[in-house]
C-alpha positions, 0 to 999 in steps of 0.5 A: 592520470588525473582526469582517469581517477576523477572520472572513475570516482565520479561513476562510482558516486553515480553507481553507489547513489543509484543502488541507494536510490534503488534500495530505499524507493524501489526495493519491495521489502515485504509482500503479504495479504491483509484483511479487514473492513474498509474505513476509507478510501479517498483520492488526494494529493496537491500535485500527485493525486493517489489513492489512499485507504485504511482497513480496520482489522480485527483485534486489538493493538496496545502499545501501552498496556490497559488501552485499547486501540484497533489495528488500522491497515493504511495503504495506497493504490495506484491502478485505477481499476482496484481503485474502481472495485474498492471505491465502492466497497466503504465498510465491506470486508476486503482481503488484499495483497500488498507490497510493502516498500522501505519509502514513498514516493509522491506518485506512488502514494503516502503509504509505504503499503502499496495494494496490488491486488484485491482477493476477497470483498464480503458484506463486512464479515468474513462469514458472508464474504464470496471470492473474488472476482468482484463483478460490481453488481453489488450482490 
C-alpha cells in the first residue's frame, strides 16, 4: 500500500512539474506584428550563440511624465534564414511577426519576443517600403 501511494505521488509531482515546465518556457502567450527600424541585429551568447535585435518605433514612451524615451522592440530569432534577411537590413524598416513567450531559454534567445516571421523590409520609412519576399538584391 505503501509503495502504491509513493509511486502515484511521485507521477504526480512529475506530471505537475512538467505542466510548469511547459507553462513558463513553452506556452506562447502572445502573437502579434511589430514594425520599426532595425537599430541592431548581432549574433552572441557564451555557449548558446543566438540572434538578438531591436527595432526602434515610432512615438514616444514615457514612463514618467515630461521625459521622453523611444519605443524599442528587443527580440530574438533563431532560424538562419530571417537571421540572413535581416542582418543585412541595419537601419531599414522592417515589419515582423513575433511569438511572445512568459520565459527564456538559452537556446531560444534572451528575449521573451521570439521573431517568426519577416513581412515587410522598406528603406527606413513605411512610405518606400515594398512587400516582402526580400529577394536580397538590396533595391
Amino acid at each position: 500500500m505503501k509503495k502504491k501511494f509513493f509511486f502515484i505521488a511521485g507521477i504526480t509531482v512529475v506530471v505537475i512539474l512538467a505542466v510548469i515546465i511547459w507553462w513558463r518556457y513553452y506556452f506562447v502567450f502572445g502573437e502579434g506584428v511589430k514594425a520599426g527600424n532595425l537599430n541592431f541585429f548581432v549574433k552572441k551568447g557564451y555557449v548558446f550563440k543566438t540572434w538578438e535585435g531591436r527595432l526602434i518605433q515610432d512615438g514616444f514612451k514615457t514612463p514618467v511624465p515630461g521625459s521622453i524615451q523611444s519605443n524599442e522592440f528587443e527580440f530574438s530569432v533563431t532560424d538562419d534564414s530571417i537571421a540572413a534577411k535581416l542582418e543585412r537590413c541595419g537601419g531599414r524598416f522592417v515589419e515582423l511577426r513575433y511569438k511572445e513567450y512568459l520565459n527564456p531559454l538559452p537556446w531560444r534567445g534572451m528575449s521573451n519576443y521570439k521573431v517568426t516571421e519577416i513581412l515587410q523590409i522598406g528603406n527606413g520609412n513605411r512610405n518606400n517600403s515594398d512587400p516582402f519576399p526580400y529577394d536580397g538584391s538590396g533595391n
